[in-house]
Backbone of each chain as ProteinMPNN parsed JSONL, in Angstrom:
{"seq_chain_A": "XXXXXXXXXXXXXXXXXXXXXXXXXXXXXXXXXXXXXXXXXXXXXXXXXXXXXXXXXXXXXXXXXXXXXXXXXXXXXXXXXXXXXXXXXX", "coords_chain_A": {"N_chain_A": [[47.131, 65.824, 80.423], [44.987, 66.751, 82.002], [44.653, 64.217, 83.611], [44.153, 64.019, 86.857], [41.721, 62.469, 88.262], [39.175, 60.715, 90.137], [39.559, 58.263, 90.431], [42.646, 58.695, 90.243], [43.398, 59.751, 92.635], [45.666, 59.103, 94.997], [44.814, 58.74, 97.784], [42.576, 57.471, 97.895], [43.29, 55.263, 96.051], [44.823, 53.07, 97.316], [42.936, 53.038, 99.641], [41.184, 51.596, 98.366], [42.643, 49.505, 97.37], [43.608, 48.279, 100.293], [41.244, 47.621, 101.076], [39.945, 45.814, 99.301], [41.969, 43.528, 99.859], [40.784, 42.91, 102.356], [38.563, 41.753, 102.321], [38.703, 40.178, 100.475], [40.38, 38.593, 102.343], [37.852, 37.925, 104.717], [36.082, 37.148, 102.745], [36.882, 34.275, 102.527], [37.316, 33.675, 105.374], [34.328, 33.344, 105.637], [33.935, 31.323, 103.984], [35.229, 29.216, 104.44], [34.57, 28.478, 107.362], [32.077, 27.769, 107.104], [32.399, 24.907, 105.781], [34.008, 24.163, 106.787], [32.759, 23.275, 109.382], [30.476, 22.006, 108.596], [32.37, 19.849, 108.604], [33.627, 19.369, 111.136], [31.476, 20.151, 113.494], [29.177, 18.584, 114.97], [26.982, 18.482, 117.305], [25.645, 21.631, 118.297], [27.131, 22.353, 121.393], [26.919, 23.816, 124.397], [29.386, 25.001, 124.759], [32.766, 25.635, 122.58], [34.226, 22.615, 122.34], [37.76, 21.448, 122.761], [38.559, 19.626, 121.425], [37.046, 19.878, 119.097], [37.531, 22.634, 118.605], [40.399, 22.326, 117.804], [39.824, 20.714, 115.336], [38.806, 22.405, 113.559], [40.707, 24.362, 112.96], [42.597, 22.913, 112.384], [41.708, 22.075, 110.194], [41.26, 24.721, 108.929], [44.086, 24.882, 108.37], [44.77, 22.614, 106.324], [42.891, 23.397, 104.305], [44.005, 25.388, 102.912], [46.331, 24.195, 102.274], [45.214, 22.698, 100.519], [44.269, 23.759, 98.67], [46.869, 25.463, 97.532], [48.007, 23.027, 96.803], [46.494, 22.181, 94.654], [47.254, 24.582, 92.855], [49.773, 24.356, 92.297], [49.865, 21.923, 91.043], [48.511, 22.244, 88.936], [49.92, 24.036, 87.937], [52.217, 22.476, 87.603], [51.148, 20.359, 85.247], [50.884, 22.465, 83.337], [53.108, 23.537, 82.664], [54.178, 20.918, 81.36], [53.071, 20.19, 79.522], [53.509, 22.507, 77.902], [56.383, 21.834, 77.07], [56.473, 19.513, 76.73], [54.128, 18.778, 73.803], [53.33, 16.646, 72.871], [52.493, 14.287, 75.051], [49.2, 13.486, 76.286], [48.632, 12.263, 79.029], [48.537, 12.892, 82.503]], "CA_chain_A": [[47.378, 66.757, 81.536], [43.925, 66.221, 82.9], [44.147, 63.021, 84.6], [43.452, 64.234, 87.754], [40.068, 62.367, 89.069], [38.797, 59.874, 91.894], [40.789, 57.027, 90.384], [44.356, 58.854, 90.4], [43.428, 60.251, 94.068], [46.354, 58.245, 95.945], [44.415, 57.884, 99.202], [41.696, 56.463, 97.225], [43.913, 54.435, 95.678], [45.33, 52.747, 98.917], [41.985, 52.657, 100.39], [40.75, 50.662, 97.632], [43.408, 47.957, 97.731], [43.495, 47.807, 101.271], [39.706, 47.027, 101.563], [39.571, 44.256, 98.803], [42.183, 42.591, 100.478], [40.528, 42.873, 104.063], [37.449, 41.442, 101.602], [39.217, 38.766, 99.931], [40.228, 37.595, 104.099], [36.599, 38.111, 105.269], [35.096, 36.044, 102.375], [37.471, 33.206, 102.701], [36.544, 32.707, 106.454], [33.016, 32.831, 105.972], [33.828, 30.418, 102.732], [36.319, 28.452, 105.325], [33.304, 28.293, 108.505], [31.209, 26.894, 106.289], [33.196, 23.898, 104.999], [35.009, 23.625, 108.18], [31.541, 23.381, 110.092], [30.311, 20.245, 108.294], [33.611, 18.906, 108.777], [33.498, 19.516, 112.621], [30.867, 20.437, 114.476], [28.517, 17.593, 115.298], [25.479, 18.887, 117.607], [26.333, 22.836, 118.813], [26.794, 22.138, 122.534], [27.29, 25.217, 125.322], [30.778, 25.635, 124.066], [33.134, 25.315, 121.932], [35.233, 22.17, 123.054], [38.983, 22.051, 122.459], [38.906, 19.016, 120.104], [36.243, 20.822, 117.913], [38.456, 24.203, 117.811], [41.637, 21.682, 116.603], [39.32, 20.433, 114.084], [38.741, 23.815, 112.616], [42.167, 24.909, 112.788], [43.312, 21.885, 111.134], [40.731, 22.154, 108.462], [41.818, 26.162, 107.736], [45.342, 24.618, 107.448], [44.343, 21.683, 105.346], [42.043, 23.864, 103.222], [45.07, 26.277, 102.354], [47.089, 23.148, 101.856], [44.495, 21.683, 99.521], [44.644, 25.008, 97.235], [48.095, 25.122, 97.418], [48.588, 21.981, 96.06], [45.863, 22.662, 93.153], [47.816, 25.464, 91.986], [51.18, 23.995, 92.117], [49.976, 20.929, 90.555], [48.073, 22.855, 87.964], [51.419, 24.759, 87.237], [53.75, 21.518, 86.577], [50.975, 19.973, 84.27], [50.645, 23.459, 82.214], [54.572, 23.343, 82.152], [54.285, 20.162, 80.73], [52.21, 20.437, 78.015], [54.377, 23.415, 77.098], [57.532, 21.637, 76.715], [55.976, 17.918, 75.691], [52.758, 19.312, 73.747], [52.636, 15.213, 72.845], [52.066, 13.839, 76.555], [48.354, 14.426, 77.201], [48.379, 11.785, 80.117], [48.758, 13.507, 83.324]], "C_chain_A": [[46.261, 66.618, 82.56], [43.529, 65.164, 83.4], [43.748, 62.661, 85.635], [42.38, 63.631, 88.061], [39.99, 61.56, 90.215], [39.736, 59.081, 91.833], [42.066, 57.253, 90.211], [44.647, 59.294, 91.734], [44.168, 58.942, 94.752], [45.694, 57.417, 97.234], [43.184, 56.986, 98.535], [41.572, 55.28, 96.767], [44.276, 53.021, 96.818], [44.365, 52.096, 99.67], [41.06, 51.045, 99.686], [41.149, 49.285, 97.838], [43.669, 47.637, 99.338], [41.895, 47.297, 101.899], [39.1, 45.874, 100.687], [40.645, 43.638, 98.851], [41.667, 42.168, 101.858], [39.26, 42.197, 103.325], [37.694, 39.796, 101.262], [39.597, 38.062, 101.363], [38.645, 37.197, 104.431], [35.788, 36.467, 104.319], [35.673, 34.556, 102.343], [37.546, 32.949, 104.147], [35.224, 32.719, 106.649], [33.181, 31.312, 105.012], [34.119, 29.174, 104.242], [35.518, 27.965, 106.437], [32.725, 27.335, 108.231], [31.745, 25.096, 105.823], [33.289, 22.959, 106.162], [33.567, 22.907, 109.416], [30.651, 22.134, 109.564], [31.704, 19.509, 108.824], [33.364, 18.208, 110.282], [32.87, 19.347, 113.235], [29.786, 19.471, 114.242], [27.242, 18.224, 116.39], [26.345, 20.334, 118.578], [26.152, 22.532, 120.431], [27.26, 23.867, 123.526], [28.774, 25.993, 125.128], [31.657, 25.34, 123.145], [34.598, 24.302, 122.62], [36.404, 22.539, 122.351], [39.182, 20.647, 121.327], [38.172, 19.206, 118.35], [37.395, 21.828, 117.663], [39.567, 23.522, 117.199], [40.99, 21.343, 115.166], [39.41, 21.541, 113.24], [40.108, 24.334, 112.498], [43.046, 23.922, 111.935], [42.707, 21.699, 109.682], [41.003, 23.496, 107.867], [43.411, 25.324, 107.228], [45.267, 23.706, 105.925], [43.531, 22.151, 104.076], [43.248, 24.865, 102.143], [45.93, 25.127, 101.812], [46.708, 22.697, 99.863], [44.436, 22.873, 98.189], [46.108, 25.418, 97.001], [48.717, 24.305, 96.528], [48.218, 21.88, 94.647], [46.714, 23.385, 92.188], [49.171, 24.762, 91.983], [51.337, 22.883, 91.235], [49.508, 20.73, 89.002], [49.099, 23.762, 86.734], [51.919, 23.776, 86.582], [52.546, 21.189, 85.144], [50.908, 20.857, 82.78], [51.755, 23.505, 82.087], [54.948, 22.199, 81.274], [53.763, 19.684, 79.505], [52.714, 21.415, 77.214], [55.731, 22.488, 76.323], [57.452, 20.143, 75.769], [54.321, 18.168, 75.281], [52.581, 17.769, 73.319], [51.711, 14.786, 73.712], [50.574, 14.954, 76.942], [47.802, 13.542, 78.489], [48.789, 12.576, 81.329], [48.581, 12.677, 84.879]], "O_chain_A": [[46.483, 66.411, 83.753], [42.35, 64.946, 83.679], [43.175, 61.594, 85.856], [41.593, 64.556, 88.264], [40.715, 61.739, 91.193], [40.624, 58.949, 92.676], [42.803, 56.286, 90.021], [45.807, 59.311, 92.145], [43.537, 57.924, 95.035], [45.82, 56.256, 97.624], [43.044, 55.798, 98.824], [40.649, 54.467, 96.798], [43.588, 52.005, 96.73], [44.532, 51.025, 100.252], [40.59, 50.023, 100.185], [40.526, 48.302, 98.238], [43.995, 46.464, 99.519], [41.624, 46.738, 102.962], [38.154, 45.158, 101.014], [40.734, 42.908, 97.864], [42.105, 41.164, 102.42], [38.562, 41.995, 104.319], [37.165, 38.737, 101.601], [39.114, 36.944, 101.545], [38.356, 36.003, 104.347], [35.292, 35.418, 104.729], [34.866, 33.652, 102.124], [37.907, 31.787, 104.335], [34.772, 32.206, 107.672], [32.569, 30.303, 105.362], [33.26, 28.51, 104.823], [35.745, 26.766, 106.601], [32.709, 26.244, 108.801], [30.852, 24.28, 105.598], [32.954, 21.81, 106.45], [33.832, 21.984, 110.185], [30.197, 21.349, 110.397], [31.66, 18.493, 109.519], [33.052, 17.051, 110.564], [33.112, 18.383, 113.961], [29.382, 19.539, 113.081], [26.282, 18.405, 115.641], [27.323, 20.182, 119.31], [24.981, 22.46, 120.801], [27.887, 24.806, 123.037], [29.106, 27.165, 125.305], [31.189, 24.34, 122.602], [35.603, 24.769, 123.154], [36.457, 23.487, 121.568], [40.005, 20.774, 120.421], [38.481, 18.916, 117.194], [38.083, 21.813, 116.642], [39.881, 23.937, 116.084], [41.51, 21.631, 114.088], [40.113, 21.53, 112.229], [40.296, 24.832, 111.388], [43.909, 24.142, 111.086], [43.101, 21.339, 108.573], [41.027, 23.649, 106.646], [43.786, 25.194, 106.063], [45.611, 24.061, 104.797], [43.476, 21.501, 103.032], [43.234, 24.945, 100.915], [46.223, 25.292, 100.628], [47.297, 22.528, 98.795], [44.567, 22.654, 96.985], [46.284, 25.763, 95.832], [49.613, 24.57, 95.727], [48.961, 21.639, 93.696], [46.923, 23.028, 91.028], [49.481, 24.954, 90.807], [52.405, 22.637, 90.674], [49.758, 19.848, 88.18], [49.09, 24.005, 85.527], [52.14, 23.805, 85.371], [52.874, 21.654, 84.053], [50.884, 20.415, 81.631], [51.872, 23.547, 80.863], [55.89, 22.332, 80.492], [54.175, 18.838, 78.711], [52.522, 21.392, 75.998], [55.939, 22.548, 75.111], [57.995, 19.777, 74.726], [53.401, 17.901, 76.053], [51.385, 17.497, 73.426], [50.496, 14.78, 73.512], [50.471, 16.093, 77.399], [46.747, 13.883, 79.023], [49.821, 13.147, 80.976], [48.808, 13.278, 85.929]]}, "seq_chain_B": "XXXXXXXXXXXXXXXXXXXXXXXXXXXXXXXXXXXXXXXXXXXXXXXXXXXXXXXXXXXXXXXXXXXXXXXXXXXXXXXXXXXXXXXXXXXXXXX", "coords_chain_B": {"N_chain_B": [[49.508, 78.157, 83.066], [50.031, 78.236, 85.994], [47.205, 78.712, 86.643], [45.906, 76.639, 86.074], [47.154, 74.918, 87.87], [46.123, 76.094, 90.56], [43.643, 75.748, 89.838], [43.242, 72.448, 90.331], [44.029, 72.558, 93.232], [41.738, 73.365, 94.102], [40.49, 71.834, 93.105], [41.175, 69.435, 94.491], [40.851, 69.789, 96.664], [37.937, 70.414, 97.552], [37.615, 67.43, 96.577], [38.878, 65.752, 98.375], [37.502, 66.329, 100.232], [35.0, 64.857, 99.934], [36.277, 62.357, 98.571], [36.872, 61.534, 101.248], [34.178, 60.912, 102.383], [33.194, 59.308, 100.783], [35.084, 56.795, 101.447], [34.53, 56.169, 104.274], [31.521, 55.859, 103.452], [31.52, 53.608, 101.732], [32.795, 51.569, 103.823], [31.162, 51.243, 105.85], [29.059, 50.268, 103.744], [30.601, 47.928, 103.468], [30.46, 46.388, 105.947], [27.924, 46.027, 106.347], [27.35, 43.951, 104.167], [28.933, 42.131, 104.795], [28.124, 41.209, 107.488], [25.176, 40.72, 106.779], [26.258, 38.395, 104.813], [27.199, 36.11, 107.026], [24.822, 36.446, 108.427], [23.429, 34.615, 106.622], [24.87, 32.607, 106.541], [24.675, 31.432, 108.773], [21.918, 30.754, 109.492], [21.301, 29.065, 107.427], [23.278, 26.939, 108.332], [22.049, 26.624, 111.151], [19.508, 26.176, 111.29], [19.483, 23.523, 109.57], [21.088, 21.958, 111.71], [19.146, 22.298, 113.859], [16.373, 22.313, 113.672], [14.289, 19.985, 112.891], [11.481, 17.871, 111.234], [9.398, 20.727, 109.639], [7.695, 22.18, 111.948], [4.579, 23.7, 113.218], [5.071, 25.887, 114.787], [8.239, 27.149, 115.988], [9.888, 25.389, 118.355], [10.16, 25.526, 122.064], [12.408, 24.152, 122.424], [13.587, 23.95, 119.682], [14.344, 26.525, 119.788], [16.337, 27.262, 121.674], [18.106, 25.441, 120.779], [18.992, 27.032, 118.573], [19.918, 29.436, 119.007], [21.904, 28.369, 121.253], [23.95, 27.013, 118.643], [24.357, 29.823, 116.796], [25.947, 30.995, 118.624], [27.774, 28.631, 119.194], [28.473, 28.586, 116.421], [29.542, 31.916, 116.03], [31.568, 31.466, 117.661], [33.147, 29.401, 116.181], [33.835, 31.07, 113.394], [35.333, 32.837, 114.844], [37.492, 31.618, 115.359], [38.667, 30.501, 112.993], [38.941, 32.58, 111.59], [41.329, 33.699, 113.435], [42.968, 31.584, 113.171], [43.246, 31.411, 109.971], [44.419, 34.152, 109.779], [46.816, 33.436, 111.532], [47.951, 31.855, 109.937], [48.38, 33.156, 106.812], [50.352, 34.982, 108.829], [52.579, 33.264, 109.198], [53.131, 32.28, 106.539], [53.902, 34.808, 104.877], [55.808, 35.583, 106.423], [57.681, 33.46, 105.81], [58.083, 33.995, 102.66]], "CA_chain_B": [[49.882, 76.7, 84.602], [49.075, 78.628, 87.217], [45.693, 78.473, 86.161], [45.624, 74.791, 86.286], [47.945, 74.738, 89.496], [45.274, 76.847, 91.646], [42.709, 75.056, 89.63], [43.668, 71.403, 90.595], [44.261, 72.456, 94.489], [40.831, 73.786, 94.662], [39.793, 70.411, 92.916], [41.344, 68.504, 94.971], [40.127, 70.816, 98.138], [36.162, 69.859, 97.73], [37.645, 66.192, 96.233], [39.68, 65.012, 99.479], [36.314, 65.489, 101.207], [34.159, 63.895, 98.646], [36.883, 60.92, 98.764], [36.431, 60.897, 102.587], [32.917, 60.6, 102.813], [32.963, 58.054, 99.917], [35.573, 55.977, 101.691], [33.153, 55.81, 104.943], [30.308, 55.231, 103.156], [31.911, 52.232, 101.662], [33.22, 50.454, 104.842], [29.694, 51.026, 106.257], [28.5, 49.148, 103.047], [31.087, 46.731, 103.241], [30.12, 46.029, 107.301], [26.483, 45.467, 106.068], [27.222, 42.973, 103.202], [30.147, 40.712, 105.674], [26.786, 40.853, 108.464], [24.183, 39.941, 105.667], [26.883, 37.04, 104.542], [27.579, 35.899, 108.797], [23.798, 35.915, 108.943], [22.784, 34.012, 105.894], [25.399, 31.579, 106.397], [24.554, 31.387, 109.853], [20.822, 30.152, 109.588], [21.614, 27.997, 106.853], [23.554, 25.956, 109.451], [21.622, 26.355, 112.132], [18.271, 25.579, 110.473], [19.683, 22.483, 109.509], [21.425, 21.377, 112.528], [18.443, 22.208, 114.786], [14.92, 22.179, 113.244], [14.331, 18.196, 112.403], [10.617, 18.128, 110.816], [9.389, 22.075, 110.45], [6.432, 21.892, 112.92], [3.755, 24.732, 113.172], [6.285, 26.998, 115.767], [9.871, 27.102, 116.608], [9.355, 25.272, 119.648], [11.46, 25.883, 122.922], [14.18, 23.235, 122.183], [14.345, 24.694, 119.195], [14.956, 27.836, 119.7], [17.748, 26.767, 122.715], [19.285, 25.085, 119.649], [19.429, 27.945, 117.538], [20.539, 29.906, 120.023], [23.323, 27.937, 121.204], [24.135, 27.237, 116.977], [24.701, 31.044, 116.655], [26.796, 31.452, 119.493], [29.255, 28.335, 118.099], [28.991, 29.405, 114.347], [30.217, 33.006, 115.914], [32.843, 31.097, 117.869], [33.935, 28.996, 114.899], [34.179, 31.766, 112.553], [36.363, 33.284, 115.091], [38.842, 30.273, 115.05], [38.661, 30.544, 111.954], [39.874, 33.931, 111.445], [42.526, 33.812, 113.536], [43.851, 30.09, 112.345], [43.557, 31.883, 108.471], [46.089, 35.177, 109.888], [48.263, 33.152, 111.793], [49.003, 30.892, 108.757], [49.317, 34.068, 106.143], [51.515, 35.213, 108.824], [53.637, 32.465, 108.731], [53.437, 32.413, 104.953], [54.576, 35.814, 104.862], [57.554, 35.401, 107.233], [58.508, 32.321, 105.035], [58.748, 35.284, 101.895]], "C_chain_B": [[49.642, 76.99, 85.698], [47.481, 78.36, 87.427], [45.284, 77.367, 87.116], [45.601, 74.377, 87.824], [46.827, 74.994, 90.86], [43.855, 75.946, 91.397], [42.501, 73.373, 90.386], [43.418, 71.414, 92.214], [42.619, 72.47, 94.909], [39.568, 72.818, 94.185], [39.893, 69.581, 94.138], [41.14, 68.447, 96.656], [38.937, 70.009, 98.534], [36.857, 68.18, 97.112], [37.951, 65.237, 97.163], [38.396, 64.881, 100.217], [34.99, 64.885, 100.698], [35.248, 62.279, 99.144], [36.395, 60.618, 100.305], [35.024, 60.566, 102.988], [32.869, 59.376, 101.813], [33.739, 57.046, 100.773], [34.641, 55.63, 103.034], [32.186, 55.118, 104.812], [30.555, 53.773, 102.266], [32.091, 51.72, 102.656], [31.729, 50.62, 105.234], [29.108, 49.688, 105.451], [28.941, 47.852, 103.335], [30.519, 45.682, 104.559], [28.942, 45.491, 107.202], [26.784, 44.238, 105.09], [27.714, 41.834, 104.006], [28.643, 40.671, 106.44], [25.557, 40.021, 107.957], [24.919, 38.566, 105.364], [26.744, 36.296, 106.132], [25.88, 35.619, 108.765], [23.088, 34.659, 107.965], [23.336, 32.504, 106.239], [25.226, 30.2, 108.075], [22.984, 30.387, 110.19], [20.522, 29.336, 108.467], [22.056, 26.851, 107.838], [22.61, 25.621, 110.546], [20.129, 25.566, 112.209], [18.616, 24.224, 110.518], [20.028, 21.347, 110.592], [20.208, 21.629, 113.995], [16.806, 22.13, 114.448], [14.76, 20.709, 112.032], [12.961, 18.562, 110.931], [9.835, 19.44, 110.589], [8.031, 21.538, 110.943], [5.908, 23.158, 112.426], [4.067, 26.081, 113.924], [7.397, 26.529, 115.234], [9.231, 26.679, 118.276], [10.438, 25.637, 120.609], [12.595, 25.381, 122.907], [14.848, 23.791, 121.254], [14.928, 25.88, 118.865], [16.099, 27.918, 120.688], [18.547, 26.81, 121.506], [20.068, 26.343, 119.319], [19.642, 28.623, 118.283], [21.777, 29.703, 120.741], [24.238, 27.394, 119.787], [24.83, 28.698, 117.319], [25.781, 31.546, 117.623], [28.602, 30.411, 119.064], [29.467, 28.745, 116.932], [29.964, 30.537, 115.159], [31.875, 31.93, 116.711], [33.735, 29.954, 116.373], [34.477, 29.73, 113.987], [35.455, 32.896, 113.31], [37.541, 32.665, 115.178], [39.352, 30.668, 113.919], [39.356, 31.77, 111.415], [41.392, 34.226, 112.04], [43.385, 32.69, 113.037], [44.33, 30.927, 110.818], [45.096, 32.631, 109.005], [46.96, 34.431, 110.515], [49.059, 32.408, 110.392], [49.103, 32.1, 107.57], [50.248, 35.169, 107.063], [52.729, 34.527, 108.693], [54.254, 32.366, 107.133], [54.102, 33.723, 104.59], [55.903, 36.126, 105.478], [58.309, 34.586, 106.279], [59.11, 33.046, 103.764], [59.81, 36.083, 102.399]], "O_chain_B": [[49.09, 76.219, 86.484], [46.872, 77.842, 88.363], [44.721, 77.209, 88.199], [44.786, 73.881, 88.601], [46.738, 74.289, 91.866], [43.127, 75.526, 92.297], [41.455, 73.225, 91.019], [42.73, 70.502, 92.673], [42.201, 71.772, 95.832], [38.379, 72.819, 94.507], [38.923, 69.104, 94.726], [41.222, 67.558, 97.503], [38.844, 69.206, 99.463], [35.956, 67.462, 97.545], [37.538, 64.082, 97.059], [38.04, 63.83, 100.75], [34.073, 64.513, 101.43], [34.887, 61.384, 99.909], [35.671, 59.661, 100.579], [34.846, 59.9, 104.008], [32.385, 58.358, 102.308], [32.972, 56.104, 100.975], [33.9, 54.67, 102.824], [31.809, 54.157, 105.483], [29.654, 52.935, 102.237], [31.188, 50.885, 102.667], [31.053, 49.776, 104.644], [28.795, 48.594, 105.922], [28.221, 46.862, 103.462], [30.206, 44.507, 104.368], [28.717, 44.487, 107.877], [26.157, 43.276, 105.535], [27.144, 40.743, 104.004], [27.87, 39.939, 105.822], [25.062, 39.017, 108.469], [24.269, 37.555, 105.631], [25.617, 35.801, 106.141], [25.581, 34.475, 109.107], [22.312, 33.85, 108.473], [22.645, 31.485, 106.252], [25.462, 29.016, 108.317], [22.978, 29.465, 111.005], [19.4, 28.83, 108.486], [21.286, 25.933, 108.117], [22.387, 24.448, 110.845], [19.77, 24.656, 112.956], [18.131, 23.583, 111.45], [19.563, 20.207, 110.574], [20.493, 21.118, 115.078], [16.115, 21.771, 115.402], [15.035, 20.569, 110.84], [13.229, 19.23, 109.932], [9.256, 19.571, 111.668], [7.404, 20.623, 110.41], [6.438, 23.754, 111.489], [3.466, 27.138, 113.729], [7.557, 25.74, 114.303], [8.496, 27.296, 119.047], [11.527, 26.017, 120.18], [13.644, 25.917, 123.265], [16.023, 24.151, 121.321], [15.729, 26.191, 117.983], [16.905, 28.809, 120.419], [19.346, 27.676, 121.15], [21.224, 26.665, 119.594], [19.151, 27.718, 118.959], [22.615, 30.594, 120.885], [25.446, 27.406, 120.023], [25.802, 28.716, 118.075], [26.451, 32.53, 117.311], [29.744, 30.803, 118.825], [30.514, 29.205, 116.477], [31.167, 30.286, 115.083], [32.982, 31.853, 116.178], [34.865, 30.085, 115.903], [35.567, 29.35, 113.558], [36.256, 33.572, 112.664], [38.598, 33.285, 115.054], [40.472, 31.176, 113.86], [40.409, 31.674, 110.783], [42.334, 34.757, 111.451], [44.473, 32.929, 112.515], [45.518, 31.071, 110.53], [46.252, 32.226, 108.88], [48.113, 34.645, 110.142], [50.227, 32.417, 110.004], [50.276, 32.067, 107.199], [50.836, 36.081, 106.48], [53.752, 35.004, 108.201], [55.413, 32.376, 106.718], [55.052, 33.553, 103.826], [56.827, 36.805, 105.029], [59.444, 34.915, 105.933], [60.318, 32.936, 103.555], [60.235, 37.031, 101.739]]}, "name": "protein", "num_of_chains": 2, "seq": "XXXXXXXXXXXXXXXXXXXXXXXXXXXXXXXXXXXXXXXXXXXXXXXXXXXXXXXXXXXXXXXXXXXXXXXXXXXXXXXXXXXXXXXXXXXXXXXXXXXXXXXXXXXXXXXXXXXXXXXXXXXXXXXXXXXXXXXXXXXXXXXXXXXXXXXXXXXXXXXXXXXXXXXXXXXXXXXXXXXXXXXXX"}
């Protein structure tokens, strides 16, 4: 009957999961900057040209790509080891 | 049950503004930790890409550098942010 406390408070609730997903964004473009920023940027000049900003925009896509593909590729081989626990070539 | 009933409201009276000051005083925190990350990550780069040998100063070039550094990092990381939401909006439309 007494379950009542901070962690059954709805707005609390709400607030929670809406701030470690706005968390989980945040640290995946500092992660993403970083990466992308070796990739790219070559000596910081007065602005940011426009074949630098494609770079970075093609490197967030490409980075989402590249985890994408991890997990999908990570899926078939764990499907496959389920169904042929023989086959441990991959 | 009444009890409880009257009890509960007059919990949840002083608790709603307990939660609201807690939820505040989190985003505050959270605003300090993303700034602390943005700066660390920030003079990591810039360090690198503008201070060759360290000398006995920051001399005037390099402090130009790092100066213009900090101004692309912030513009990169804003690319960057919006490139991420446009593609989980697309990903989300595609759901």
């Amino acid at each position: 009957m007494d379950s009542q406390g901070a962690t059954a408070d709805p707005q609390l609730q709400q607030f929670i999961e809406v701030e470690s997903q706005k968390q989980r964004f945040q640290q995946l473009v500092h992660q993403m900057t970083e990466v992308c920023w070796e990739k790219c940027m070559e000596k910081p000049g007065p602005k940011l040209d426009s074949r630098t900003e494609v770079c970075f925009v093609n490197c967030v896509e490409r980075f989402i790509d590249t985890n994408q593909f991890i997990l999908n590729r990570l899926e078939q081989t764990q499907r496959g080891r389920g169904s042929f626990s023989e086959s441990m070539s991959e | 049950m009444d009890g409880f009933g009257s009890d509960f409201s007059a919990g949840a009276g002083s608790g709603k503004m307990d939660t609201g000051t807690i939820m505040e005083q989190v985003k505050v925190q959270i605003a300090v930790a993303n700034a602390q990350e943005l700066l660390q990550r920030m003079t990591d780069k810039c360090f690198k890409k503008c201070i060759g040998k360290p000398g006995g100063t920051l001399d005037n070039s390099e402090q130009k550098c790092i100066a213009m550094c900090m101004d692309r990092y912030m513009d990169a990381w804003n690319t960057v942010s919006r490139a991420y939401n446009s593609r989980l909006q697309r990903e989300r439309a595609r759901i």
